[in-house]
LOSE-174461 format. One record per atom (N, C-alpha, C, CB): residue number from 1; residue in one letter; atom name; z, y, x. Coordinates in Angstrom, 2 decimals, decimal comma. Atoms other than C-alpha are relative to their C-alpha. Glycine has a CB too. Layout:
<sites>
NUM	A	CA	Z	Y	X
...
</sites>
This chain:
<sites>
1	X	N	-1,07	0,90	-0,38
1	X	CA	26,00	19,26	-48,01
1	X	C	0,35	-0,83	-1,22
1	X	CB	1,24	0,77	0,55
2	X	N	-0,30	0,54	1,12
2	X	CA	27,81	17,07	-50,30
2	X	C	1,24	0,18	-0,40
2	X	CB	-0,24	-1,15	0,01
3	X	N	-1,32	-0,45	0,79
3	X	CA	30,46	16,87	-52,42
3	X	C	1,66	-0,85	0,30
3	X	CB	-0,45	-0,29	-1,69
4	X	N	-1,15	0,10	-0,35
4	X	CA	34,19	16,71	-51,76
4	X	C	0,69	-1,11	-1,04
4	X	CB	0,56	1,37	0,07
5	X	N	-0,75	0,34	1,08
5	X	CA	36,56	14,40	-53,20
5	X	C	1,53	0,64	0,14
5	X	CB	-0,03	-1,57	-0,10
6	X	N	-0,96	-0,86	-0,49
6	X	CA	39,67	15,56	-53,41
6	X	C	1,26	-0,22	1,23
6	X	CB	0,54	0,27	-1,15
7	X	N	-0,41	-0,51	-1,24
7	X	CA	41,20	14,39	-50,86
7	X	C	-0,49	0,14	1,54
7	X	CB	0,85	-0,52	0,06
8	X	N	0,50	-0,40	-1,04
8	X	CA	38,49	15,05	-48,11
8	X	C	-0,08	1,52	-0,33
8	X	CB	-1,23	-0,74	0,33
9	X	N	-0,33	-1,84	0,14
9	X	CA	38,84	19,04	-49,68
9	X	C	1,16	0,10	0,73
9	X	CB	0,35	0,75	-1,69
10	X	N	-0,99	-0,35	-0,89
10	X	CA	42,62	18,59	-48,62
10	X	C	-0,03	-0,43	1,33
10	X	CB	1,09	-0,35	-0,47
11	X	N	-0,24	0,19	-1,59
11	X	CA	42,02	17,17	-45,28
11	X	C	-0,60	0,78	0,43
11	X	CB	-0,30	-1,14	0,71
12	X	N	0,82	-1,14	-0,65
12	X	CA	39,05	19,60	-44,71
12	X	C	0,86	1,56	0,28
12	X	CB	-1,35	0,25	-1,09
13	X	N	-0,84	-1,23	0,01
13	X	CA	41,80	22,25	-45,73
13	X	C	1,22	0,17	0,89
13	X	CB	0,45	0,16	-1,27
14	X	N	-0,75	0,51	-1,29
14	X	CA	44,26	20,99	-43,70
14	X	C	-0,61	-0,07	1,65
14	X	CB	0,32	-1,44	-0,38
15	X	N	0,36	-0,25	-0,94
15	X	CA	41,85	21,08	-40,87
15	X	C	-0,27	1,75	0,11
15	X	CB	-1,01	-0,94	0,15
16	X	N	0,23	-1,52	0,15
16	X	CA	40,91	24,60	-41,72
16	X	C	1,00	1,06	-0,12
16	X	CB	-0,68	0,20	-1,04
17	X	N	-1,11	-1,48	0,39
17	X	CA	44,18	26,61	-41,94
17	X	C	-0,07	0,70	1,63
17	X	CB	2,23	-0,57	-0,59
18	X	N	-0,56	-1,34	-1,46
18	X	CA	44,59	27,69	-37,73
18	X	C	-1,80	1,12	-0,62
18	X	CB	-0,15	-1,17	2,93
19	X	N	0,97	-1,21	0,41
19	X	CA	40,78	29,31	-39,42
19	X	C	0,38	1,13	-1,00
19	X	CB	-1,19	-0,58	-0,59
20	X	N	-0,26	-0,61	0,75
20	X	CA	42,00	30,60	-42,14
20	X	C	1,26	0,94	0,39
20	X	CB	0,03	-0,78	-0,94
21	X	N	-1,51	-0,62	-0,97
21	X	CA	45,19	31,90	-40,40
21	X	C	-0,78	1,37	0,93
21	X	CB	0,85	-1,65	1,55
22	X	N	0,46	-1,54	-0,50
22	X	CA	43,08	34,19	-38,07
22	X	C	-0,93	0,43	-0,77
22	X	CB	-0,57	0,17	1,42
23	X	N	0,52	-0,94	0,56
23	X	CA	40,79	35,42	-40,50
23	X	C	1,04	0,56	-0,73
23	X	CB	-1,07	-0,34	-0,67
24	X	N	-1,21	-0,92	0,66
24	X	CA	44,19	36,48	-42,20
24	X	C	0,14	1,11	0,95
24	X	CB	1,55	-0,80	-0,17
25	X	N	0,26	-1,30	-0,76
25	X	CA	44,69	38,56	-39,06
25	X	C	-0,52	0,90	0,42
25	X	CB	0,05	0,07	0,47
26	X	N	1,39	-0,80	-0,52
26	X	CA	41,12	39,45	-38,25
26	X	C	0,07	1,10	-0,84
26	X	CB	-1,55	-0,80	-0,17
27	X	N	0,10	-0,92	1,64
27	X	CA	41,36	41,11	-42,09
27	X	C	0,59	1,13	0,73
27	X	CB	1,10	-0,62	-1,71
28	X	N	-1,16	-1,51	-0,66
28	X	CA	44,29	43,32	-40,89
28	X	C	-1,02	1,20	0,99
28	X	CB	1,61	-0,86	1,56
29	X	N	0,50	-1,13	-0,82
29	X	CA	42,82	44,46	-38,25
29	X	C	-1,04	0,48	0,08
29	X	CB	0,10	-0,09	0,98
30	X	N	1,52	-0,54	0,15
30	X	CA	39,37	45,17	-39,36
30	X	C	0,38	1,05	-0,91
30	X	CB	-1,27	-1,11	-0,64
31	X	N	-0,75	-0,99	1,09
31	X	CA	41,44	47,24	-41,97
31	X	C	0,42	1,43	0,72
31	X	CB	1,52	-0,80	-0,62
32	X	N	-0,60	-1,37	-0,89
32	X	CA	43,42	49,29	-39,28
32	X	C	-1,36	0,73	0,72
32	X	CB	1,26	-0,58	1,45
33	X	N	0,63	-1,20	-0,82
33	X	CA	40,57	50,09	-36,93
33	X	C	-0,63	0,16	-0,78
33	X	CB	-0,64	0,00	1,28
34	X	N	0,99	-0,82	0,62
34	X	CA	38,21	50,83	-39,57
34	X	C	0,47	1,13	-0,92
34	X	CB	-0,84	-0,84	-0,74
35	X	N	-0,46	-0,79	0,51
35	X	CA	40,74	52,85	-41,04
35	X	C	-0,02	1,51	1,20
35	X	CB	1,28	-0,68	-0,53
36	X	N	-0,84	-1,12	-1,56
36	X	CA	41,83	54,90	-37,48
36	X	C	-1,73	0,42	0,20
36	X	CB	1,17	-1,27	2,12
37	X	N	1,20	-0,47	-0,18
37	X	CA	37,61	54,95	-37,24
37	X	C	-0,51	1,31	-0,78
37	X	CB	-0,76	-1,04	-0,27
38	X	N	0,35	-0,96	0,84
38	X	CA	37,09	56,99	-40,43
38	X	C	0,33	1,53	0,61
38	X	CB	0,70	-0,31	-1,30
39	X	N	-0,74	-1,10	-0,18
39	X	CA	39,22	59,49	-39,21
39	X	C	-0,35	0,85	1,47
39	X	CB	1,46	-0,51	-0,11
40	X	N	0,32	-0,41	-1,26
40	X	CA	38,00	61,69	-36,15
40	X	C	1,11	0,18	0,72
40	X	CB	-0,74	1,09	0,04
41	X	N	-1,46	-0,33	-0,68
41	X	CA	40,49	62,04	-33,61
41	X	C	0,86	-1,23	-0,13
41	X	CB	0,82	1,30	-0,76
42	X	N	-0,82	1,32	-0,24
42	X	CA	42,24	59,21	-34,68
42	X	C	-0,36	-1,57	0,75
42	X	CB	0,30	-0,30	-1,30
43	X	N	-0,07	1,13	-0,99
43	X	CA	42,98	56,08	-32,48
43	X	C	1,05	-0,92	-0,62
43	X	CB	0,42	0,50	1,55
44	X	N	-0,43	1,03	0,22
44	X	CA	44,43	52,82	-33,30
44	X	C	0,40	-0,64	0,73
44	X	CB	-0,49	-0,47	-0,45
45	X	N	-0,23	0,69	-1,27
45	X	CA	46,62	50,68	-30,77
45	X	C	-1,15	-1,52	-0,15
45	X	CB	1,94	-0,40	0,13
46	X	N	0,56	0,91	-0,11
46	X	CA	44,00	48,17	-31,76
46	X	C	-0,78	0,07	1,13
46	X	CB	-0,51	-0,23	-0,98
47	X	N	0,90	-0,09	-0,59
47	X	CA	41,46	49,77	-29,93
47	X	C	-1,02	1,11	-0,80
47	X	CB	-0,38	-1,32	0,22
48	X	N	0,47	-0,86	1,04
48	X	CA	38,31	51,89	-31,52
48	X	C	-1,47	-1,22	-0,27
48	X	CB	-0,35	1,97	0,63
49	X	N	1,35	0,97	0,79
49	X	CA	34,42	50,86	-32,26
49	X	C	-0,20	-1,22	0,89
49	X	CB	-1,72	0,90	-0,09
50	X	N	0,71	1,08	-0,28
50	X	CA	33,78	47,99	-29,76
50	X	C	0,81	-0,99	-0,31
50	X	CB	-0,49	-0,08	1,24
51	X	N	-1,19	1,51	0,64
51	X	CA	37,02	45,88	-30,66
51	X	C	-0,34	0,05	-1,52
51	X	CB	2,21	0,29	0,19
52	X	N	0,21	0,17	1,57
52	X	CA	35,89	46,79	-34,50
52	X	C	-0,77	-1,14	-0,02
52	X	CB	-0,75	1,22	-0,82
53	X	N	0,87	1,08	0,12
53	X	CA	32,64	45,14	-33,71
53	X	C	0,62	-1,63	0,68
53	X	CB	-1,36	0,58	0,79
54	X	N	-1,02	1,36	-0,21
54	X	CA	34,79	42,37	-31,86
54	X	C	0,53	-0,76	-1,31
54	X	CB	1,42	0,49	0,79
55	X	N	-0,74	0,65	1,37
55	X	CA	36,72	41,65	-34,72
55	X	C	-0,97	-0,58	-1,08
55	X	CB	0,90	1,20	-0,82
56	X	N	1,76	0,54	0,77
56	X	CA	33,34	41,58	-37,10
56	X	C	-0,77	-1,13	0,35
56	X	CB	-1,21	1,01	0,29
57	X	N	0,74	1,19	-0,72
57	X	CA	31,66	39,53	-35,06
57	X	C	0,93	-1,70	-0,04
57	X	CB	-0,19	0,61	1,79
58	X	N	-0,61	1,51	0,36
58	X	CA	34,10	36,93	-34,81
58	X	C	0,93	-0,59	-1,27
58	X	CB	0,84	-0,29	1,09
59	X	N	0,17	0,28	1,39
59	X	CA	34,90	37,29	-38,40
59	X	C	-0,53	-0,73	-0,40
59	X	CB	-0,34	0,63	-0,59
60	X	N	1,25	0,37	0,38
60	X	CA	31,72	36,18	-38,94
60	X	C	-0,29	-1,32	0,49
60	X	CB	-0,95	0,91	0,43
61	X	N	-0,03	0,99	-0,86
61	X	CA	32,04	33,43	-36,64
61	X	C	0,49	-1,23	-0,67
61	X	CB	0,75	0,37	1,12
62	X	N	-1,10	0,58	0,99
62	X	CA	35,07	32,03	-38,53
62	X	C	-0,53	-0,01	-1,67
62	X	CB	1,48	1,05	0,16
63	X	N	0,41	0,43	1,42
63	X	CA	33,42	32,01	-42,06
63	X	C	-1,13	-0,83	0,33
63	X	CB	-0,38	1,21	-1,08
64	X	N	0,75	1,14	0,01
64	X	CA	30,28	30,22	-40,70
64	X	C	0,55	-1,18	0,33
64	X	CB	-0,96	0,12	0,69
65	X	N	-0,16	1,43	-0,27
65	X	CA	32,36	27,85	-39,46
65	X	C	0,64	-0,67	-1,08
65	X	CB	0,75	-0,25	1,20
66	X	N	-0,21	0,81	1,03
66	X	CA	34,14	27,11	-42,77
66	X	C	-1,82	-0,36	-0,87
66	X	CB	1,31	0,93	-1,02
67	X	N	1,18	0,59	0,62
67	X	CA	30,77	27,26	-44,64
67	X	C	-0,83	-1,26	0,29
67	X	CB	-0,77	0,84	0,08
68	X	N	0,87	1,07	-1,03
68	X	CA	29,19	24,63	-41,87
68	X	C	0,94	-1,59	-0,52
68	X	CB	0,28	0,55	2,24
69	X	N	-0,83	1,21	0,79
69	X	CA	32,15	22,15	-43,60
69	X	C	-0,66	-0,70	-1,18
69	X	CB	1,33	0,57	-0,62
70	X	N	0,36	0,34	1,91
70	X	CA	30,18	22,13	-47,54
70	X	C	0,93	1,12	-0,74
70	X	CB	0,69	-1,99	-0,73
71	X	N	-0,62	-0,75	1,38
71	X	CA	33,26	24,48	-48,67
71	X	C	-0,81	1,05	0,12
71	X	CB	1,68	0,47	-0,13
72	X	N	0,33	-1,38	0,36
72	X	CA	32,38	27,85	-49,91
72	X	C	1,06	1,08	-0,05
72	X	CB	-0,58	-0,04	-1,24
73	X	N	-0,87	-1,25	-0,59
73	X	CA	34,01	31,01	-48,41
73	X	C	-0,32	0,81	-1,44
73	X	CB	-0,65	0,89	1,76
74	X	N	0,18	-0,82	1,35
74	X	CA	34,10	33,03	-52,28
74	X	C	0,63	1,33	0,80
74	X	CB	1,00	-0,66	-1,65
75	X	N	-0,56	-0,67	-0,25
75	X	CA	36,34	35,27	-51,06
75	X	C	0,87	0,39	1,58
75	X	CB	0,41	-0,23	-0,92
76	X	N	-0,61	-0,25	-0,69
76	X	CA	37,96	37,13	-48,08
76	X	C	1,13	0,93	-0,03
76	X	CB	-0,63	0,11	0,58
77	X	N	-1,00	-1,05	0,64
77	X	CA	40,52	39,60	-49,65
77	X	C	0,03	-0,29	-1,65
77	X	CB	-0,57	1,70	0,35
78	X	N	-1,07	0,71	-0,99
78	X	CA	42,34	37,69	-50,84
78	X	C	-0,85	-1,86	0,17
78	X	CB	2,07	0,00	-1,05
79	X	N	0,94	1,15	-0,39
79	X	CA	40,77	34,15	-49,29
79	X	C	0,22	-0,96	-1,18
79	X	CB	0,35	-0,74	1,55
80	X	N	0,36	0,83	0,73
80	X	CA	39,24	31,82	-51,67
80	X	C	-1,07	-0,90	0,29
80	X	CB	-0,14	0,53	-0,91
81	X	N	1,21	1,07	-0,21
81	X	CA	37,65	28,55	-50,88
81	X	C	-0,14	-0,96	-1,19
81	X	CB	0,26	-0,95	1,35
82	X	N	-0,15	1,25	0,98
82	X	CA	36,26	26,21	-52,89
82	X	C	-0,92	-1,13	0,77
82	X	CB	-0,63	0,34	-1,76
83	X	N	1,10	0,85	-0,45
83	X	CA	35,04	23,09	-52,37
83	X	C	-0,84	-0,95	-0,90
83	X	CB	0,50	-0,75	0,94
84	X	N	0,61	0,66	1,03
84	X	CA	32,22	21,03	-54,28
84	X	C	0,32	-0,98	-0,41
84	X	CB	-0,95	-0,18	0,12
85	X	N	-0,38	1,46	0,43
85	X	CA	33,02	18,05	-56,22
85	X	C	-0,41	-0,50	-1,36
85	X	CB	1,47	-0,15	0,03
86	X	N	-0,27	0,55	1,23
86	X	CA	32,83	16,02	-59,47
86	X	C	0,82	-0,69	-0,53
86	X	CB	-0,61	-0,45	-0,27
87	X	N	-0,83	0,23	0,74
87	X	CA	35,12	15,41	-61,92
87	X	C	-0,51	-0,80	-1,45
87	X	CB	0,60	1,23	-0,10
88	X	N	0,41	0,48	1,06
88	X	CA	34,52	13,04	-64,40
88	X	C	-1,66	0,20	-0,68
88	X	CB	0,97	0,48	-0,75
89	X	N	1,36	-0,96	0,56
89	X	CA	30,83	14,20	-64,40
89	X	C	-0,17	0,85	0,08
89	X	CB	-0,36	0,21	-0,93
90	X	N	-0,21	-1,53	-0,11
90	X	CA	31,76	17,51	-64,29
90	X	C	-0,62	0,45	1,27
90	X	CB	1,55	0,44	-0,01
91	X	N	-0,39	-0,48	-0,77
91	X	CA	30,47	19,50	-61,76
91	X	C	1,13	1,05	0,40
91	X	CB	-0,74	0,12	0,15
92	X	N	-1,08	-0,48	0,08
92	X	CA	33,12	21,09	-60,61
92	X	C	0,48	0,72	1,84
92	X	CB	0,90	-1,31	-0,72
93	X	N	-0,39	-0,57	-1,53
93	X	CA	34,67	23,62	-57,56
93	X	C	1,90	-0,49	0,20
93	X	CB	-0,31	2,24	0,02
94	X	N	-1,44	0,00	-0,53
94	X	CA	38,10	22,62	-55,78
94	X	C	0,58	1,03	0,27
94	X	CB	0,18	-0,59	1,01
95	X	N	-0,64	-1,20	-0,53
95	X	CA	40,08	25,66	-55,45
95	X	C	0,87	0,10	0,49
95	X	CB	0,20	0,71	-0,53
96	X	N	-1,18	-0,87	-0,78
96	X	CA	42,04	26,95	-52,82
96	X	C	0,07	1,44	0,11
96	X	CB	0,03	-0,33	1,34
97	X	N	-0,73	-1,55	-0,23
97	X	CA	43,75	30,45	-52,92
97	X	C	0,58	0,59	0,73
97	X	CB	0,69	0,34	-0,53
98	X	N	-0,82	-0,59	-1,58
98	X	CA	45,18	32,36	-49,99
98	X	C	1,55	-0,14	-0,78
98	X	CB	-0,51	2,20	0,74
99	X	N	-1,68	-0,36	0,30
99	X	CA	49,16	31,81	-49,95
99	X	C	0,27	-1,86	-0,74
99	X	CB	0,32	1,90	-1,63
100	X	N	-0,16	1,16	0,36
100	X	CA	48,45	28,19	-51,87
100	X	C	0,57	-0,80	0,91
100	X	CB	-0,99	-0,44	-0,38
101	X	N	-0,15	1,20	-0,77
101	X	CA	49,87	24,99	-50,46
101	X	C	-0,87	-0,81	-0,01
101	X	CB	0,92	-0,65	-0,24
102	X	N	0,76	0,72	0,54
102	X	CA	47,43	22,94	-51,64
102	X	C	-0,92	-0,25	-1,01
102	X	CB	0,40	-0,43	-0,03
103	X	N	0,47	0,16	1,05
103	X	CA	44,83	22,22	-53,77
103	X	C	0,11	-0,75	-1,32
103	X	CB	-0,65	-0,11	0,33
104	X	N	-0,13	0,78	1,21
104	X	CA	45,66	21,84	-57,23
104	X	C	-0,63	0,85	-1,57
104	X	CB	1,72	-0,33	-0,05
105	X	N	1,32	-0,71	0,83
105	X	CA	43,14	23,72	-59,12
105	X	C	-1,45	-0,32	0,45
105	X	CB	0,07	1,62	0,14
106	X	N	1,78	0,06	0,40
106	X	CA	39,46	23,46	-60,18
106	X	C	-0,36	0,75	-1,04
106	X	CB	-0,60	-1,43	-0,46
107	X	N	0,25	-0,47	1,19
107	X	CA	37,07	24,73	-62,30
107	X	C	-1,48	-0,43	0,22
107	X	CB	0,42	1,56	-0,34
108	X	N	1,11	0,22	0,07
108	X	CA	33,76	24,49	-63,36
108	X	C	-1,07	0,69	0,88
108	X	CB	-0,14	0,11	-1,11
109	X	N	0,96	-0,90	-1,29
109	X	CA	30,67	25,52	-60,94
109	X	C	-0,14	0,70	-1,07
109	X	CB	-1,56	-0,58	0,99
110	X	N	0,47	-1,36	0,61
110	X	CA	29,28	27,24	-64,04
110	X	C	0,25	1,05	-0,41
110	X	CB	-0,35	0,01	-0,61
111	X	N	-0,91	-0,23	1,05
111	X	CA	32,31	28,72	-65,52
111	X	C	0,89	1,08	1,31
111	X	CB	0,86	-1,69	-0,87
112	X	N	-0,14	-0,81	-1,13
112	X	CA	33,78	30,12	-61,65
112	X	C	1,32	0,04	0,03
112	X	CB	-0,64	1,29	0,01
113	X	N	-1,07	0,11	-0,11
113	X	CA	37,50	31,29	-60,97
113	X	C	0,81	0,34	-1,18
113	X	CB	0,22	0,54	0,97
114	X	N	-0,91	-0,19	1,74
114	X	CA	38,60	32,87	-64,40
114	X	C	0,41	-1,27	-1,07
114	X	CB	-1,11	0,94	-1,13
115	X	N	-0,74	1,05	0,39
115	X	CA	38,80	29,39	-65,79
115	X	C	0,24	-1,16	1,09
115	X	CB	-0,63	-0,49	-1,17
116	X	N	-0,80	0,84	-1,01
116	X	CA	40,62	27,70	-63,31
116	X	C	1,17	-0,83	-0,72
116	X	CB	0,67	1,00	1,14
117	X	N	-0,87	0,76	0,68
117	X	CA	42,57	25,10	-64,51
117	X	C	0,87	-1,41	1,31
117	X	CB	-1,11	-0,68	-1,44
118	X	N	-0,83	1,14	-1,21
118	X	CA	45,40	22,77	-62,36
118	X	C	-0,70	-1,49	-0,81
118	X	CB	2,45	0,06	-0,06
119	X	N	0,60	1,08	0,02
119	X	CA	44,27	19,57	-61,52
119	X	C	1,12	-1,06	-0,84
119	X	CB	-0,43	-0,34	1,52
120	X	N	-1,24	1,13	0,48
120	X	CA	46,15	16,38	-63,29
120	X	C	0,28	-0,85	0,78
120	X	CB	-0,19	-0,83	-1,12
</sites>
């Protein structure tokens, strides 16, 4: 794909939150029943193994469809997208963070999330 500027990252992100919103929930609950699974005997008002695989499955659903955008799903606990771009030459990732408003961080593709630096 190609590269983002920054503000087709925030509109892409702005199109992408009702996604990002249920993979926030999907998380949960792939948490509970695979928790209530471990456990014999135990049951979850989620449901047991075929709503797990439910949930999985359309987990899975919901990150190809951000990936199918150009961003990059880094993270799902806690969600981190980035999206590609250049900066002055730079290559460079747009970062969004679960809980952010907006993108106002980047960093270098080579360099990753530890130097993350806000945008100017």
């Amino acid at each position: 794909m190609g590269l983002f500027t920054l503000d087709e990252a925030r509109g892409e992100l702005a199109r992408l939150r009702p996604v990002l919103d249920e993979i926030v929930t999907l998380r949960a609950d792939m948490v509970e029943l695979s928790a209530a699974l471990a456990v014999p005997g135990e049951r979850s008002p989620l449901g047991g193994l075929p709503e797990r695989k439910a949930v999985e499955a359309r987990l899975n659903e919901l990150m190809t469809e951000i990936q199918e955008t150009g961003a990059e799903l880094k993270s799902v606990a806690p969600l981190l997208v980035d999206f590609p771009a250049d900066l002055d030459g730079v290559p460079v990732h747009l970062c969004w963070l679960e809980n952010e408003n907006d993108i106002t961080w980047y960093h270098r593709q080579d360099l990753g999330f530890a130097a993350r630096r806000r945008l100017s």
